[in-house]
N, C-alpha and C positions, 0 to 999 in steps of 0.2 A: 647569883640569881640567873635565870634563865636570860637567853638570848631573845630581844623580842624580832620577829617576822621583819616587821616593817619599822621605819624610823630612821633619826638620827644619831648620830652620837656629837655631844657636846663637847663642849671644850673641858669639862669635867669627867666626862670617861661615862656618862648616863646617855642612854638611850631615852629620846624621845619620840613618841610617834610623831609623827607630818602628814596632810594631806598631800603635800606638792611631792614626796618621796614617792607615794603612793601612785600617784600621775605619772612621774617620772616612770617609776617601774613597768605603767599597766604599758606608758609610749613602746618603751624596749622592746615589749613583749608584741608589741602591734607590730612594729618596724621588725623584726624577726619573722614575723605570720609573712607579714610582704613581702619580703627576700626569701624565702619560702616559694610564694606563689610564683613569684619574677623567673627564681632558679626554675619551675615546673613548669613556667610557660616557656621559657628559652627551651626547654627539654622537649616540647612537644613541639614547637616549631621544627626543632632539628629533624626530631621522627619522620613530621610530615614531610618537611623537605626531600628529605632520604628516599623516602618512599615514594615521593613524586617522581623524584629524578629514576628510582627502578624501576615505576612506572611506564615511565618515559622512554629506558631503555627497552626495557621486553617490547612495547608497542612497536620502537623502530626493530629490533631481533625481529620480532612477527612477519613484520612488513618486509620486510628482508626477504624472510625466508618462504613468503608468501607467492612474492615476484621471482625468486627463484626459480621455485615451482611453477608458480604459472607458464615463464621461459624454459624449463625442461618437456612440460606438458606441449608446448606449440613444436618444440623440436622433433619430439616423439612422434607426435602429428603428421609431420612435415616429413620424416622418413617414410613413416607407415606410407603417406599418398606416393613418394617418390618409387617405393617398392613398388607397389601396387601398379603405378606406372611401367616401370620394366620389366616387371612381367607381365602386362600386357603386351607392354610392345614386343615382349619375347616371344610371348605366345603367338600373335598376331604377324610375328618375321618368319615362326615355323610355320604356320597354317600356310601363309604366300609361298612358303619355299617350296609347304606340301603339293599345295596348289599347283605351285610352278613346274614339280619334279611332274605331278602326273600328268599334268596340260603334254611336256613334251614327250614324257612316254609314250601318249596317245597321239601327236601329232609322230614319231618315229613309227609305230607300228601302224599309222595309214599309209603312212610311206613307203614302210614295210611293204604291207600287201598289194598296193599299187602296183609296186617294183614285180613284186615275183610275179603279179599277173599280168603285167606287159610282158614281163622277160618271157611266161608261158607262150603267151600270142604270140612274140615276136617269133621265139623260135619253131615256130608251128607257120609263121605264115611274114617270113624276112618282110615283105611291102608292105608291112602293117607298122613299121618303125617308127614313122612319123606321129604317127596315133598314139604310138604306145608315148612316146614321149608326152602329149598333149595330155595322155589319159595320169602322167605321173603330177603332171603340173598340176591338173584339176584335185588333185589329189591332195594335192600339196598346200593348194587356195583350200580348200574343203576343212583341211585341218585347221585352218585360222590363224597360220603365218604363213602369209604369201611372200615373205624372204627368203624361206626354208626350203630349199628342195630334197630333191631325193639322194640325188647324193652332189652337196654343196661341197663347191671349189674356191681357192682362195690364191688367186695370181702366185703370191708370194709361196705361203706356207702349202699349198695344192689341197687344201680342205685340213690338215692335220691340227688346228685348233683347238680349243674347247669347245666342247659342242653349247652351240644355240648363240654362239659369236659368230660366225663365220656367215658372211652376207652370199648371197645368192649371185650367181654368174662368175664371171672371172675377177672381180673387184679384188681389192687388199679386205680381210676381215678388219676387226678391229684394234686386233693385236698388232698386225703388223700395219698400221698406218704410222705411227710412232718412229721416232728415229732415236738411236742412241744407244748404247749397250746396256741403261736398264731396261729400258723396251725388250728387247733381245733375251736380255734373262729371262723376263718374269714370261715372255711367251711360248720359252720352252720349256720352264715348270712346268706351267698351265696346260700345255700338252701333252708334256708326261703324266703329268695327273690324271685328263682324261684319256690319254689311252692306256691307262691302268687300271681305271676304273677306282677312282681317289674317291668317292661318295661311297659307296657300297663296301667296297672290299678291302680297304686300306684299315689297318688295325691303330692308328694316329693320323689326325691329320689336323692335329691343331693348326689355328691360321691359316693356314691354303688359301687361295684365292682372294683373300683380302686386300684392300689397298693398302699402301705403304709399306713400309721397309720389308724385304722378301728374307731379310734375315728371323725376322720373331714366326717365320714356318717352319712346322714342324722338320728336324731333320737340314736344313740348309742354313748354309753356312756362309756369309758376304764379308767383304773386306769393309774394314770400317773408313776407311777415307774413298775409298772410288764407288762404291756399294757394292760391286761386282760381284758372283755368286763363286764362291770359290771351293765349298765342299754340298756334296749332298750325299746324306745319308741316311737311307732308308732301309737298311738290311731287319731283316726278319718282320714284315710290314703288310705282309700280305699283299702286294703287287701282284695284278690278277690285267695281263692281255702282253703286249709287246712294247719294243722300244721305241721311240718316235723318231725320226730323224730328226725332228727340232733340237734335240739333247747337242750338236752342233755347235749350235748356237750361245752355247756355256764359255767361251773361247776364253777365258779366266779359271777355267773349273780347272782344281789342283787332286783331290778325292773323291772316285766317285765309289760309294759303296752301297750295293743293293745286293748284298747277300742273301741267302737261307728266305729268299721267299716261296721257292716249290715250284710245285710243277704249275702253278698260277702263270707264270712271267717266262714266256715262250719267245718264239720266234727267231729270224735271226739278228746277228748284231749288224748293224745299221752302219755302213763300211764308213760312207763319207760321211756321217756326225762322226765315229772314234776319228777321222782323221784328220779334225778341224778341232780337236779339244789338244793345242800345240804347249796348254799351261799344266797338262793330268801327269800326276806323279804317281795314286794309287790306282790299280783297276781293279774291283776286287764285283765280281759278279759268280762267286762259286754257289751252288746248292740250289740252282735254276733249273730249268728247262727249255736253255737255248740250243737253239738248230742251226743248221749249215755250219759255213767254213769260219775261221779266223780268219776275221780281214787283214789284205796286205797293207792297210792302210792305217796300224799298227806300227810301220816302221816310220814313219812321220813324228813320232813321239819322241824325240829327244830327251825329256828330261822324265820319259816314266820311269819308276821304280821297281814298283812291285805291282804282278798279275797276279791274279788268282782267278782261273775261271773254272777250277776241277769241280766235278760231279755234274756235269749238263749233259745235253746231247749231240756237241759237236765232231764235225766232222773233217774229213780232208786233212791236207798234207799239213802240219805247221809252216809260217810264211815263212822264204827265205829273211824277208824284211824286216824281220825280228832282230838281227843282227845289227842293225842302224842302231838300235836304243841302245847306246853308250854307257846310259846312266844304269841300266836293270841291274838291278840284284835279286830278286826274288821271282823265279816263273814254278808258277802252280799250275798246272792243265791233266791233273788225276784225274780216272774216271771217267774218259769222253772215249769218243771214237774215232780220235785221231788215226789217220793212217802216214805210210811213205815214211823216207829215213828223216834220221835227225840232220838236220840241215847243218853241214858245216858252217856256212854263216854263224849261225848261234855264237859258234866260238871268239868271235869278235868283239862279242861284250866283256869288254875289259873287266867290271865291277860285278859280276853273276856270281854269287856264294852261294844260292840255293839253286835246283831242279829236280822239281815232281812231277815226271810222267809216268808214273804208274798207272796198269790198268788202261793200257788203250792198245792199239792194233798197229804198234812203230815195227817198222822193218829194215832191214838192210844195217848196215855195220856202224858202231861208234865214231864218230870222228876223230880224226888221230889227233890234235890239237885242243880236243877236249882236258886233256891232265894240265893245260897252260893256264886253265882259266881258275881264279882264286874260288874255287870249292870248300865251301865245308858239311854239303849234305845233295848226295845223290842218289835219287830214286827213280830207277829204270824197269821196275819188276813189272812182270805181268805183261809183255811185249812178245813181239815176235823177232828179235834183236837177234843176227847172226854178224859173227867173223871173229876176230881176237880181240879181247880188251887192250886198248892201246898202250904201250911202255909207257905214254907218260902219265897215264893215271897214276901209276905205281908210282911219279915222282912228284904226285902235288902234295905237299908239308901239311898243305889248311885241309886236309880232306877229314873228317872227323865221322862222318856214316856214310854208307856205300851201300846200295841195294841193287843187284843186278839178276835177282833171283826169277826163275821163271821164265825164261828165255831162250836160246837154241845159242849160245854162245860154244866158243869153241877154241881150243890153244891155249895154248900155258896164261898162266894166271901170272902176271908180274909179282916178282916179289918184293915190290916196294908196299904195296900192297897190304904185304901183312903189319906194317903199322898203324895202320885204322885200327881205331877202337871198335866200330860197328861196324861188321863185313859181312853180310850174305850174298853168297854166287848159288847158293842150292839149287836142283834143278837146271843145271845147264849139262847134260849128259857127255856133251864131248869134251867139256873141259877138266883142263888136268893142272894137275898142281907141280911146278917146276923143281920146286925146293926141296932136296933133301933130308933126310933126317940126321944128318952132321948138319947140315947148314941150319935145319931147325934148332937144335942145340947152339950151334954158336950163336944164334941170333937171343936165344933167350940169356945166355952168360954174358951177352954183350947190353943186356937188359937191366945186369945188376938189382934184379929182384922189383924194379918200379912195377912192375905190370902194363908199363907204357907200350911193349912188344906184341902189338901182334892182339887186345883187346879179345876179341869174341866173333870167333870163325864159324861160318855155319856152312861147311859146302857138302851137303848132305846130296844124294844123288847124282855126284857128279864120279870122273875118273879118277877124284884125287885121293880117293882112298878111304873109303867106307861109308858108315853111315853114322852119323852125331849121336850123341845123349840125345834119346827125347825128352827129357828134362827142360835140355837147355833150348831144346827147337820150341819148345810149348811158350817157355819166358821169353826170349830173342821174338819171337812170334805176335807175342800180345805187345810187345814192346812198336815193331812198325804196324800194327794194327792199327795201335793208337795215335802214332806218330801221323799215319795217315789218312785217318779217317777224323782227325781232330777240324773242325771247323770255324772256331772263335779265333784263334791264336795257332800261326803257321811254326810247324816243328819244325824252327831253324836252328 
């Protein structure tokens, strides 16, 4: 018989129906619906929770990243005003400086005109002196610094300052009230500066004139523990007027180099500052346009090294007091208009490996104690150089170029001589060449094929016997060309 739905079963094996089975069952079925509902509420709590707590998070993320930005937005702010600010003040420091530069332009050319029209009156009418002065003073008040005269003095420095420092009457300016040797440095920058004319015509001049350390200016160079100014170097700078005699007052300076600035940087060199710089190793002032003599005050230098002053327009005898400088190795003075013989002093510099005096107006004879001094490159061409080349040239070992071309030389050529690699005598018409051509020959077999014998002879136009390859004159040629006209780097 079928299975019935609902019921019992009896202790006989029959199904009976029951209502309380029935009950039973519908309970089951209710208590499942609840545990149902229970499981879907625990489910939705969870959800909610979950979603509160992301809530939650994003909110604080937001806030976060809200305040963030708010603080990059106030930072952003706060540069923009700070800029804004320094270039104001930028702007507002050039306009003053503009201001300032033209204010003294205009008070120097009432001064100007004042000047030349006293000087006219005065010299038209000598007892008018007193006036003219009074009329320079008015002149001077009229411009609207009555500190300022016409031509202001300074006890110490004698007016050589910075202009628009320098106090009126015989006072100290302000540079020199100062005691100490940075005082002392930075007031003979500041004067070299302005008598260079360091505003206008200087092609660098980062930091100049600023306060503190005289090291972070342009070109100068201080010791780190004493400050002392110990290089300055300003070559190819455009340096436009003369030297100051404050440059002296460097008494630390080891380099001074103001090369290749032209014909800007005149005048002569300033005897008693070269003779109080007792710490200068380099001198290097070639590719100017200095006038007068070499100072003798030059031979006070003890520990310089190397000069270079060729291509200027100096003049007179080289100083015998050159021979003092113990230490020299290197003298360059090509290119001037030196006159008078080569000093035998000179010879005295024990440690001289270089001399280039080519191209100036030397006369009278070689020193005979020249071949003693350790040479390895001499250039005498282009003189007016008479008598014999000394024997002991021929015996200096280190001589490695020789140029004596051009000259009025005369008498046998030593024949130590021909083992320089680089030899031109060309152009010395009375000289002759001693050595035979047996001895030529033995000297090349005793050569054993090095090519170390005897290098590269140019004695073209002389008695020794003919005239060269011009081949070889053309290259030998371009070769001291170069050697001498080279400017950056001395062809030692």
């Amino acid at each position: 018989m079928p299975r019935p739905i609902n019921g019992l079963v009896d202790r006989h094996g029959f199904y009976q129906p029951d209502a309380a089975a029935a009950a039973r069952a519908e309970g089951l079925a209710e208590l499942k619906a609840q545990a149902v509902e229970a499981q879907r509420k625990i489910e939705a709590r969870l959800a909610a929770k979950a979603a509160e707590e992301k809530r939650v998070k994003h909110a604080a993320c937001e806030e976060r990243r809200a305040a963030k930005a708010a603080a990059w937005h106030a930072q952003l702010v706060e540069w923009r005003e700070q800029g804004a600010a320094r270039s104001a003040a930028k702007a507002g420091a050039a306009a003053a400086a503009a201001a300032e530069r033209e204010r003294l332009a205009a008070e120097r050319e009432a001064v100007a005109r004042a000047e030349r029209a006293a000087l006219k009156e005065a010299s038209q009418n000598p007892s008018s002196r007193n006036s003219a002065r009074r009329k320079r003073a008015a002149a001077a008040e009229a411009a609207g610094d009555t500190g300022l005269q016409a031509r202001p003095r300074c006890a110490r420095c004698r007016g050589g300052g910075y202009e628009g420092l320098v106090m009126a009457g015989e006072r100290p300016c302000q540079l020199c009230r100062g005691t100490g040797h940075d005082t002392a440095d930075v007031h003979a920058l500041r004067c070299l500066f302005g008598a260079t004319d360091g505003h206008k015509s200087w092609g660098r001049n980062g930091g100049w004139l600023a306060e503190g350390d005289v090291s972070k200016w342009y070109g100068v160079g201080a010791d780190l523990v004493s400050g002392r100014v110990t290089s300055l170097k300003l070559n190819a700078n455009g340096l436009r007027g003369s030297l100051p005699p404050e440059l002296g007052l460097l008494s630390a300076l080891r380099t001074l180099d103001l090369r290749d600035n032209g014909v800007g940087l005149g005048g002569a060199l300033p005897a008693d500052a070269v003779g109080e710089l007792g710490e200068l190793r380099v001198l290097w002032l070639s590719g100017n346009a200095l006038a007068g003599s070499l100072p003798a005050s030059l031979g006070r230098l003890a520990k310089l090294r190397s000069v270079r002053l060729g291509g200027n327009a100096l003049a007179g005898p080289i100083p015998r007091e050159l021979g003092r400088c113990a230490a020299l190795q290197h003298l360059s003075l090509e290119g001037n208009r030196l006159s008078g013989a080569l000093p035998p002093e000179l010879c005295a510099c024990a440690a001289l490996e270089n001399v280039w005096l080519q191209r100036n107006d030397l006369s009278g004879a070689l020193p005979p104690a020249l071949g003693a001094l350790p040479l390895a490159a001499l250039n005498l061409a282009h003189n007016a150089l008479r008598g014999a080349i000394p024997p002991s040239l021929g015996a200096c070992a280190s001589l490695k170029t020789c140029n004596l071309a051009h000259n009025a030389l005369e008498g046998e050529v030593p024949r130590g001589l021909r083992h320089v690699p680089q030899l031109m005598l060309h152009c010395n018409d009375a000289l002759v060449q001693v050595a035979a051509a047996a001895d030529a020959d033995a000297d090349a077999a005793a050569d054993d094929g090095d090519g170390a014998n005897g290098g590269r002879w140019w004695l073209e136009r002389n008695l020794a016997g003919g005239v060269q390859d011009r081949a070889e004159e053309t290259e030998l040629g371009a070769h001291w060309d170069k050697a001498t006209r080279s400017r950056d780097e001395p062809f030692f």
